[in-house]
N, C-alpha and C positions, 0 to 999 in steps of 0.2 A: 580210437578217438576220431581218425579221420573217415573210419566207415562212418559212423554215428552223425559227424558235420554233413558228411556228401548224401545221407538219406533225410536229413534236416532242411536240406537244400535244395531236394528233389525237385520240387516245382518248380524253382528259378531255374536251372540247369535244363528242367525240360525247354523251358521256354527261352534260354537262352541256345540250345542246340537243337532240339526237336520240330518247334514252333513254327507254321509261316511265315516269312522273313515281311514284317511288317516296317514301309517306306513310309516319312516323315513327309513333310510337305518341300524340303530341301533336296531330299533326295530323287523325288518327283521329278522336280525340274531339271535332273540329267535327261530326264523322257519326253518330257515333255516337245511338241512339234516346235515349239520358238528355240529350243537347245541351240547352241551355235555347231554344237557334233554333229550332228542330222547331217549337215551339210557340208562335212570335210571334204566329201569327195568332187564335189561340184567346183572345186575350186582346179583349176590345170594346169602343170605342173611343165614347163618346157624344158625337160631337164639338160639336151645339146646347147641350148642359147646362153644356162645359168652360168655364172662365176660361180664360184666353191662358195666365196662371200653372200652372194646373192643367196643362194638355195639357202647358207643356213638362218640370214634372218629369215627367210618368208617362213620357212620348217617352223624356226622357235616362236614365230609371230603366233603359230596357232597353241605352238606347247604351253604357254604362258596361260592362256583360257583354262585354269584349272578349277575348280569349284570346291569355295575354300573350307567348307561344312562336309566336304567329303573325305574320308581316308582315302589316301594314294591317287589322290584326285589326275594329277600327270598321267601316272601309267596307266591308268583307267583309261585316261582321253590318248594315250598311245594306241593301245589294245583297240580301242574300239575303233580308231583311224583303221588300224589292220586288218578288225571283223571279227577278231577275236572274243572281244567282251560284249555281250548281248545288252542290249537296248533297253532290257526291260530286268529287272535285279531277280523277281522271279520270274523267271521267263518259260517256256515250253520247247524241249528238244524236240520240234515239229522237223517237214521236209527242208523249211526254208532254211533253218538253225545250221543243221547238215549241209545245205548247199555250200552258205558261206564259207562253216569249217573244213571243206572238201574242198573251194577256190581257192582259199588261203594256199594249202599245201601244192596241188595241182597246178596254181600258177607259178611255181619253180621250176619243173617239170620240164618247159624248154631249153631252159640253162642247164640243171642238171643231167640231163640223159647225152647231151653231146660233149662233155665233161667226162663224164663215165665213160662212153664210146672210146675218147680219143684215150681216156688211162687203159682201159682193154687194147687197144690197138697196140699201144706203145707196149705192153708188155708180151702183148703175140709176138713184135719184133725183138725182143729180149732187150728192151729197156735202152736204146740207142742215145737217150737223153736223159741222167737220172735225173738234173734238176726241172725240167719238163714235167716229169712223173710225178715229182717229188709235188709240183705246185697245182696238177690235177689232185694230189690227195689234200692238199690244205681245203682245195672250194671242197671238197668233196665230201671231208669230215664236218664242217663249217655249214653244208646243208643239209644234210642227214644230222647233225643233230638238232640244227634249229626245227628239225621237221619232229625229233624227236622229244624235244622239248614243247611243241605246238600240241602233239598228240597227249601227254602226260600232261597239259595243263588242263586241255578237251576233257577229258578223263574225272578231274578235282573240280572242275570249276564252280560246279557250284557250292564244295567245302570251298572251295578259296570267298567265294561271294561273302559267303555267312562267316565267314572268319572277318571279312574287312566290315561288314554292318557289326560284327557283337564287338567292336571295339567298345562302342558306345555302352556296353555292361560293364566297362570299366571306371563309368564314369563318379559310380555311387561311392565308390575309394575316395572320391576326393582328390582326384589325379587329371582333371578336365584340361587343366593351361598344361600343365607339363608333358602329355597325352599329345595336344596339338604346337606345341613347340617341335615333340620326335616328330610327326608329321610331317612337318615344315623341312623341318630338316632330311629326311628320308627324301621329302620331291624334290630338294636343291640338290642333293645328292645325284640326284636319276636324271636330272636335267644336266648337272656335269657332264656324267659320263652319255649322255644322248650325243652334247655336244663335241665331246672326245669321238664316239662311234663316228656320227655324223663326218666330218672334220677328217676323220682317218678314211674314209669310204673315199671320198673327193681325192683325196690323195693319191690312195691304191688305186682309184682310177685314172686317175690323170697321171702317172708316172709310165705306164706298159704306153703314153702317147708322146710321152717326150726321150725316149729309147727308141723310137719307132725307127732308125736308120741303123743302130746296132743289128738288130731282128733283121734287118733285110738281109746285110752282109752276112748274118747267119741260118738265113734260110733256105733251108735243106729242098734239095730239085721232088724230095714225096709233096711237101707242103707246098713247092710252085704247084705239082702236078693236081695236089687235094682242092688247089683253090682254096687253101686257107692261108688268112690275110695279117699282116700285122697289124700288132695297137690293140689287142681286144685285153680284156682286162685277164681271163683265163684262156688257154688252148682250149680248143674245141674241135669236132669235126661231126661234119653233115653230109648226107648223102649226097650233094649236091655241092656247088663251088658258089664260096659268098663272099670271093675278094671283090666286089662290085657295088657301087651305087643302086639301090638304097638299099640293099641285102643287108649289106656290113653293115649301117648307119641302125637298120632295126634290130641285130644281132647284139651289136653294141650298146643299145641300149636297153633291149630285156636284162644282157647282165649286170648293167648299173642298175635296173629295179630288184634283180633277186642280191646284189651285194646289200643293197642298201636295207633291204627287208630283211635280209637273214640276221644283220646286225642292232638293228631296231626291236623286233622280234626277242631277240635271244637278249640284250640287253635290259628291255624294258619285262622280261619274266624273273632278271637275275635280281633288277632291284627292287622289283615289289617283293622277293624274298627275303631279300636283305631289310626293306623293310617292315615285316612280319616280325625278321627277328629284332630289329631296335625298338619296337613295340616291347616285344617281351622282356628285354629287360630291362626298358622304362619303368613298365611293373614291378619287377626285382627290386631294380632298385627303392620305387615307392612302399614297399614291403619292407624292405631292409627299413625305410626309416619309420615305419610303425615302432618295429622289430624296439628300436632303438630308444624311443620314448615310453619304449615299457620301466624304462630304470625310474621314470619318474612318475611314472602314475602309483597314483594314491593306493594303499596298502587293500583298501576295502574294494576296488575294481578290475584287479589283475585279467581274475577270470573271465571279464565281460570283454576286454579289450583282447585277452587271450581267445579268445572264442571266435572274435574278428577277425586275428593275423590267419587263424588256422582259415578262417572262409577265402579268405584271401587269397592263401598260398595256394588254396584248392583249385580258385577258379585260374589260378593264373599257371599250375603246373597241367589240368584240363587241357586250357586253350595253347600251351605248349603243346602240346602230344596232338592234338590233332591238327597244329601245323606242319609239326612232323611228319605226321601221315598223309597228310593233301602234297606234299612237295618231295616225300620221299621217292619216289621214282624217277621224279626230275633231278634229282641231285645224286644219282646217277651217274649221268651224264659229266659231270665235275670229277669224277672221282676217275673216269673209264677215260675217254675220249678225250678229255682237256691235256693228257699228257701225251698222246700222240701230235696231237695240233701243236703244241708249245715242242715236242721235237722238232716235226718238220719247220715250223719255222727255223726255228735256231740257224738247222742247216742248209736252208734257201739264201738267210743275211747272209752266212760265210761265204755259201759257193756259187750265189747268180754274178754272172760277168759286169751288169752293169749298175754303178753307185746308182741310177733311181730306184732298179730291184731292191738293192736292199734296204732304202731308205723304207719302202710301202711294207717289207716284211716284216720289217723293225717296229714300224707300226703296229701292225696287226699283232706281233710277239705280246707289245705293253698293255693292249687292249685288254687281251687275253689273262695275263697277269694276273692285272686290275681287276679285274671280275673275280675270277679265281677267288684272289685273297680278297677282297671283300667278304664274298660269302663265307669264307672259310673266318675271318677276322669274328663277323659278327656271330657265329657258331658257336666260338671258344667263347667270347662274351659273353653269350647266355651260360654257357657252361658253367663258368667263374661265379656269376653273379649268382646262380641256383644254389652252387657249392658254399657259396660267404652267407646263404642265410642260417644255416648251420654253427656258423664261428659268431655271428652276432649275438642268435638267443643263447648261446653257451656262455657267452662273454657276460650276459646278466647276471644279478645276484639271485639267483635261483635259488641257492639254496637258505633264503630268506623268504622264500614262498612256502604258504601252505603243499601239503605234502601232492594234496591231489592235483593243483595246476603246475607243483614239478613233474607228473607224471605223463602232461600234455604238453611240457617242456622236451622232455623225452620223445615222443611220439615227431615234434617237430624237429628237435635233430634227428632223430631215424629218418625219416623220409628227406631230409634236407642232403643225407650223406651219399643219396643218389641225386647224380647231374640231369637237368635237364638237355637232351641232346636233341641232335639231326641224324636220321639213320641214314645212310643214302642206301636203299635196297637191300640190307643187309651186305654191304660189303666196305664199309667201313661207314666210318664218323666223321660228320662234318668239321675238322676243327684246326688249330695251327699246326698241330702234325700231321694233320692228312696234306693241307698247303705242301708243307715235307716233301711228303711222301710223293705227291705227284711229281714235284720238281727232279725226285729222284729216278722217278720210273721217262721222265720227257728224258733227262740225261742217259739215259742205257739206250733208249728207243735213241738217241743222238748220236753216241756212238757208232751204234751200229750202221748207222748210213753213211758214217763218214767210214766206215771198213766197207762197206759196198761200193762205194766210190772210187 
């Protein structure tokens, strides 16, 4: 029954996945030269002179510009602040396309390679400082993955693109106000946690400067000799000596652009994820209540109405699976890497000497967390919700049906009785047991450095 819907349905499905991604006259005007994006960058940005306070109204002055006929309109107007999200919905992977996604990554590049340097150094000398080491590996994992999460979205984007325009194929359900409620709710969501990222960045910066007299007392006669300086937010080290005016003061501040971008970045791909998934089981759930008012439709229209929930279920278990597939790589990164990151933290709060270290790592642990389980929250919710469509049409008086639309009764629990899921790469499941799972494998990786110590 559901081969026979899905070649009944050919045409829309072409046209809903195949088709030229055809812009409304709303969506235009993201492109448009009057857009207020065009010109995010033109605006300059002082970031020694700002308060914590300051930066983040001026930040949220521009996140608030979100355009309200758009899905993910926030993270959209993030990505594109970043250079990530192209200008033009179908756009052409020309030289220029590649310039940008090759600046994006390439401009971490001077933070990260003097980061790496000084973790190789430290371990040529047999690791003289674990928690030194310990806090080169936090940036380290922290930018290698945001770089790797830049690359795996490079990769999908233009599934990710056509996944946020065929929202609007969901409209003909009859689900339009509840559709832009999750919307709403998904960018207040992403706006939180900006503002959490945001907020914690200021911190973990500004605390390695009000420490800055412990570090002296504790600076080692290599690091007089290396010329490297206190206050900076990560160790480093250069060929050259930058405890000096304006060395430091530019050093210092590449690494508050690449903290601040790796968390921006990495946050604003987590929660257009997250909201991917509160879409789909906005649908679920508007399915489930099809599902439900089958008990009282009229004896003479089962089948027409039955005919509907199966198109339904179709397009909405479809447009699961190829979000799946557009994010499967990137989630990843969740499953591998998030428990290395969430050890070293743990054992930076316990063993840095001074209460503003642990305060910023402590930060950075919750951030981490946060994200984490989100993704992994709204994973198992699609799960659940896919799995209850199954228990609802069984829950009908089916067996008060003609015999042949119990038999497309059947069809719909068989395919119900498989979940709709997140694969991450084939190496497990998006969902509250991998959460688990991770939390278990960051504790062993936690362990173990507190017996290397």
């Amino acid at each position: 029954m559901y081969f026979i819907c899905h070649i009944w349905s050919n045409g829309k499905h072409q046209r809903m996945w195949s088709s030229p991604l055809k812009l409304d006259s709303k969506m235009q005007n993201l492109n448009s030269t009057n857009s207020p994006y065009k010109h995010f960058f033109q605006h300059e940005v002082h970031i020694l002179g700002c308060t914590a306070l300051g930066c983040l109204i001026f930040t949220m002055k521009f996140f608030k510009k979100t355009e309200e006929n758009v899905f993910f309109g926030f993270n959209i107007m993030v990505l594109k602040a970043c250079g990530l999200w192209p200008d033009l919905i179908d756009y052409r992977y020309d030289k220029w396309r590649l310039m940008k996604d090759c600046l994006m990554i390439s401009s971490l590049m001077p933070c990260a390679v003097p980061i790496m340097a000084d973790f190789i150094m430290q371990l040529y000398d047999g690791v003289p400082n674990l928690t030194a080491a310990v806090e080169n590996m936090i940036a380290l994992n922290c930018i290698i993955g945001m770089i790797y999460m830049v690359i795996c979205f490079i990769a999908n984007r233009r599934t990710i693109i056509k996944l946020m325009v065929n929202l609007k194929y969901f409209n003909k359900y009859g689900n339009s106000r509840k559709t832009k409620e999750v919307d709403e709710k998904a960018n207040l969501f992403s706006k939180i946690f900006m503002f959490y990222g945001i907020l914690g960045n200021f911190v973990y910066m500004l605390m390695p400067q009000l420490s800055i007299d412990k570090c002296h007392n504790n600076r080692t006669a290599k690091m007089i000799d290396d010329g490297v300086p206190c206050g900076l937010v990560v160790r480093s080290v250069f060929p050259f000596k930058f405890d000096y005016k304006p060395v430091f003061e530019i050093i210092f501040v590449h690494q508050i652009y690449t903290c601040t971008m790796v968390s921006i970045v990495v946050l604003a791909l987590t929660m257009l994820l997250c909201g991917f998934l509160m879409h789909i089981v906005n649908q679920l759930k508007n399915l489930r209540e099809f599902i439900a008012k089958l008990r009282h439709c009229p004896q003479d229209k089962p089948g027409e109405r039955l005919f509907f929930i199966i198109q339904y279920h179709i397009d909405v278990i479809e447009y699961s699976q190829n979000t799946a597939k557009a994010f499967s790589t990137m989630l990843l990164f969740y499953i591998t890497l998030t428990s290395l990151v969430l050890s070293v933290l743990c054992f930076e709060v316990i063993m840095v000497d001074a209460f503003e270290d642990s305060v910023r790592f402590a930060l950075h642990l919750v951030g981490w967390l946060a994200i984490l389980l989100s993704v992994c929250y709204n994973g198992q919710l699609m799960i659940d919700e896919s799995v209850e469509v199954a228990n609802d049409i069984y829950s009908l008086n089916w067996f008060n049906f003609p015999v042949g639309i119990q038999k497309k009764i059947q069809m719909i629990i068989m395919r119900s009785q498989k979940p709709l899921i997140l694969d991450a790469a084939g190496m497990g499941l998006v969902s509250l047991p991998a959460f688990l799972k991770v939390l278990s494998s960051a504790y062993s990786f936690f362990t173990l450095l507190l017996k290397l110590k």
